[in-house]
C-alpha positions in Angstrom: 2.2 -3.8 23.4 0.2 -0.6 24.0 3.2 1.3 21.7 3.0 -1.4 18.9 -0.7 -1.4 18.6 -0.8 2.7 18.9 1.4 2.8 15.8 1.7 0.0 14.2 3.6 -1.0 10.8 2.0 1.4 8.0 3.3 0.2 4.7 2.9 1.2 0.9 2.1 -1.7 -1.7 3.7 -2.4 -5.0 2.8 -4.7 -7.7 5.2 -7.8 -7.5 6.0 -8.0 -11.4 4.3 -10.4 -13.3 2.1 -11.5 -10.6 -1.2 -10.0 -8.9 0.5 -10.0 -5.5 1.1 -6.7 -3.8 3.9 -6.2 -1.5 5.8 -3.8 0.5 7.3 -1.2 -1.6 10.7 -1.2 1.3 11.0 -4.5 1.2 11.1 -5.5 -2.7 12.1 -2.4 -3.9 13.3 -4.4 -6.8 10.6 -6.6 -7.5 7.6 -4.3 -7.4 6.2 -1.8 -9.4 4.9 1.3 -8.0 2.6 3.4 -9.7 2.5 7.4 -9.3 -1.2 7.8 -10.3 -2.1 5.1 -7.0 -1.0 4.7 -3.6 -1.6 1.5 -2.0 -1.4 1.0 1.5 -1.3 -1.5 4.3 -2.0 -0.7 7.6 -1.2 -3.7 9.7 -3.2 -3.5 12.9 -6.8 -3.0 14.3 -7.7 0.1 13.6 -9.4 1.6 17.1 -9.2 4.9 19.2 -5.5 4.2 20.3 -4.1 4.4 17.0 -7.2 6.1 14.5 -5.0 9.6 14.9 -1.7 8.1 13.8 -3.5 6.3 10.7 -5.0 9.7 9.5 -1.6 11.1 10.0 0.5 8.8 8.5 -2.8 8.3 5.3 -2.0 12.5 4.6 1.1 12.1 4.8 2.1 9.3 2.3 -0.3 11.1 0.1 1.2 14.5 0.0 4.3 12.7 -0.5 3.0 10.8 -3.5 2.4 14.6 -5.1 -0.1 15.6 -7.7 -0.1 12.6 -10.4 -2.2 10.5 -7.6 -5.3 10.1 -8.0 -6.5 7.2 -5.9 -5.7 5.4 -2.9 -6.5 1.6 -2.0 -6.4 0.6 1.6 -5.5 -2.6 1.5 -7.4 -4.3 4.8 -5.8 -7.3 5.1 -4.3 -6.7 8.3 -7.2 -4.5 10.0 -8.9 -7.3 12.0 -11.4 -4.8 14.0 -12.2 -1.3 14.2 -14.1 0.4 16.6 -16.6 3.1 16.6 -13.7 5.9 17.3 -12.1 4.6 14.2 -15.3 4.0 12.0 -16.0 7.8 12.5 -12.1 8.8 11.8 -12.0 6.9 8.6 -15.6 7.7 7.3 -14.3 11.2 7.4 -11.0 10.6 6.3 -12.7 9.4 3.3 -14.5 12.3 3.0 -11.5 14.5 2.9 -9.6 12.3 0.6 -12.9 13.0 -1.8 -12.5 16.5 -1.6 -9.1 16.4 -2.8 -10.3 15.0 -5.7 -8.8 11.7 -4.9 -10.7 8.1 -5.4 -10.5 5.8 -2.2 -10.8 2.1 -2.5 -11.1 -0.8 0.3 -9.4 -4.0 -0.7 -9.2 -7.6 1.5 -11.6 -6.7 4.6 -12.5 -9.8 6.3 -16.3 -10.7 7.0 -16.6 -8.8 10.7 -14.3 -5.5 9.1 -16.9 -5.7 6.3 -19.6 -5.9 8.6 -18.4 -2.8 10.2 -18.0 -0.7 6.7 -21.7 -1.5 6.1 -23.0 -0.7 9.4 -21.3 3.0 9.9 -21.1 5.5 7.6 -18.0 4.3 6.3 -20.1 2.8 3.2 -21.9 6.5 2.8 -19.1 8.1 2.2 -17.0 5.0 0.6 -19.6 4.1 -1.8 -20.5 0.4 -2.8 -18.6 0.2 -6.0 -15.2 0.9 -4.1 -15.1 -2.5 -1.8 -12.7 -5.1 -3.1 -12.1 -8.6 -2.1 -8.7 -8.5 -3.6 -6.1 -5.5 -3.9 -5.9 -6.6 -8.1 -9.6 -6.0 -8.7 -9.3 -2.5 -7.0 -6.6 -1.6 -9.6 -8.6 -3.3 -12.0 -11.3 -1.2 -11.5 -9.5 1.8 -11.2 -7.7 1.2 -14.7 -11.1 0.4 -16.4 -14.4 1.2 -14.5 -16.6 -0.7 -15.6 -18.1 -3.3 -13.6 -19.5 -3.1 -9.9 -17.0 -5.6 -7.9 -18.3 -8.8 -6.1 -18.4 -7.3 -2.7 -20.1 -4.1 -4.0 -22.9 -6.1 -5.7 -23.8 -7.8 -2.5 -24.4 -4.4 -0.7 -28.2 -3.8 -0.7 -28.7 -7.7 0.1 -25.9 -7.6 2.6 -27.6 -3.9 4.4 -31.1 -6.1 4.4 -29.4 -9.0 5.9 -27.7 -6.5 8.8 -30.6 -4.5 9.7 -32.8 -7.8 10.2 -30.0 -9.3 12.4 -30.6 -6.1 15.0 -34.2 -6.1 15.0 
């Protein structure tokens, strides 16, 4: 158990055709479409100290083998049921260093205690509101045409309020 959850299944998304499901690229090599310009990714574990090193890892890595047409990557959160502090601080700069590539980074499917994490750390600093998706489609979506805030982005400043009275 301690192996599995230290590097758990890491998988790259594709666009089932004719559908707005995204599945593993190795698995329905045939039936997807994958884009060179995005890399979409499922990590399909917590995310937490025992396992934050081999997500950065394997992140770069599927990035540098995407090559230079990328120019965003959606983390599709599905999966990621809890992260701790370790993690929070390894993917807030992981962010960061994606940004400096000059690469986009979106959040799609976290569930209400993941998204209570984002907006609590400084994940949401250096994610910014805009790029928090309740569904992998409306993260390509936006990507494709960005135009409009997405749902989970326009709750942010209520959702912060909400937060910080809950601690007091």
């Amino acid at each position: 158990m301690v192996y599995r959850t230290s590097k758990p299944h890491f998988a790259e998304l594709g666009n089932v055709k004719g559908s707005d499901y995204y599945k593993n690229i190795k698995r329905f090599d045939d039936e997807v479409i994958i884009r060179k310009d995005l890399l979409i990714i499922r990590f399909d574990s917590q995310l937490y100290f025992g396992n934050s090193a081999y997500f950065k890892r394997e992140l770069l890595k599927q990035i540098k083998g995407k090559g230079p047409d990328l120019k965003a990557v959606i983390l599709n959160a599905e999966a990621i049921t809890y992260i701790d502090a370790t993690a929070a601080d390894v993917l807030s700069k992981l962010i960061h260093e994606i940004h400096e590539m000059g690469l986009q980074f979106y959040i799609a499917g976290a569930i209400g205690p993941m998204r209570d994490i984002i907006f609590t750390t400084n994940i949401i600093n250096e994610l910014q509101k805009e790029f928090l998706f309740v569904k992998t489609k409306e993260a390509v979506d936006y990507f494709d045409n960005a135009h409009q805030l997405s749902s989970l982005g326009a709750e942010w400043p209520m959702r912060i309020k909400e937060l910080e009275s809950n601690s007091l």
